[in-house]
C-alpha positions in Angstrom: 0.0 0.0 0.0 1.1 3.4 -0.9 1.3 5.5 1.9 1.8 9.6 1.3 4.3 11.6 3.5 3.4 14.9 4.7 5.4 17.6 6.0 5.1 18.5 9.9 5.6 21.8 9.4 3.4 23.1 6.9 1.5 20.4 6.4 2.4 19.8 2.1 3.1 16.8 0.3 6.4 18.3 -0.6 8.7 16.1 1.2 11.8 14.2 -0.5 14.7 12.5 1.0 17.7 15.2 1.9 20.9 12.8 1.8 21.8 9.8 0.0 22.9 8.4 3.0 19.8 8.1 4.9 18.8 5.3 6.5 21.8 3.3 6.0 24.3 5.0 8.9 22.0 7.5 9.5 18.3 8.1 10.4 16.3 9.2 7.3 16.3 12.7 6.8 13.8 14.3 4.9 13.9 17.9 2.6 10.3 19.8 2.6 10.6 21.4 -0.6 8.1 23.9 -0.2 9.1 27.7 -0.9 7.9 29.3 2.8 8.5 26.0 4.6 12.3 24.6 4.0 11.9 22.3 7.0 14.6 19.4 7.4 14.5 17.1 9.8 13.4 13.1 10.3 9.8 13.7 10.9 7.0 13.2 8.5 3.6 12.2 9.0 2.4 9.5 6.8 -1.4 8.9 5.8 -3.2 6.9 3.2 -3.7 8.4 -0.5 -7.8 8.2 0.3 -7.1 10.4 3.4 -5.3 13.0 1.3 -7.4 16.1 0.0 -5.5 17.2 -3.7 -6.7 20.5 -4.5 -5.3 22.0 -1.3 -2.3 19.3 -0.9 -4.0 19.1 2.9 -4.9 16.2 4.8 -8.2 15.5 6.3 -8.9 14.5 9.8 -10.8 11.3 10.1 -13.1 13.6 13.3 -14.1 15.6 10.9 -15.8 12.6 8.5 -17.8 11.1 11.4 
């Protein structure tokens, strides 16, 4: 299953792996590619694509569906 990564910070699907290294010595670190965000760190929070909103590249909570 496909799972998407979102950024902590600002919240965007814009996340990609920083260093070619990561995960191998080192913990993963991921890049928010984002133009106002430019967060870097190893925390991302990870939902499922039918969670995922597109057309504001937001994620929904599941509270809000019940």
């Amino acid at each position: 299953m496909v799972r998407i990564r979102i950024c902590p910070k600002c919240k965007n699907s814009t996340l990609k792996t920083a260093v070619n290294v990561s995960g191998w010595l080192t913990p993963n670190i991921f890049e928010c590619t984002s133009d106002s965000c430019n967060y870097i760190g190893p925390l991302f929070i990870e939902i499922d694509p039918k969670d995922f909103k597109v057309d504001n590249n937001s994620y929904e909570d599941d509270k809000n569906n019940e």
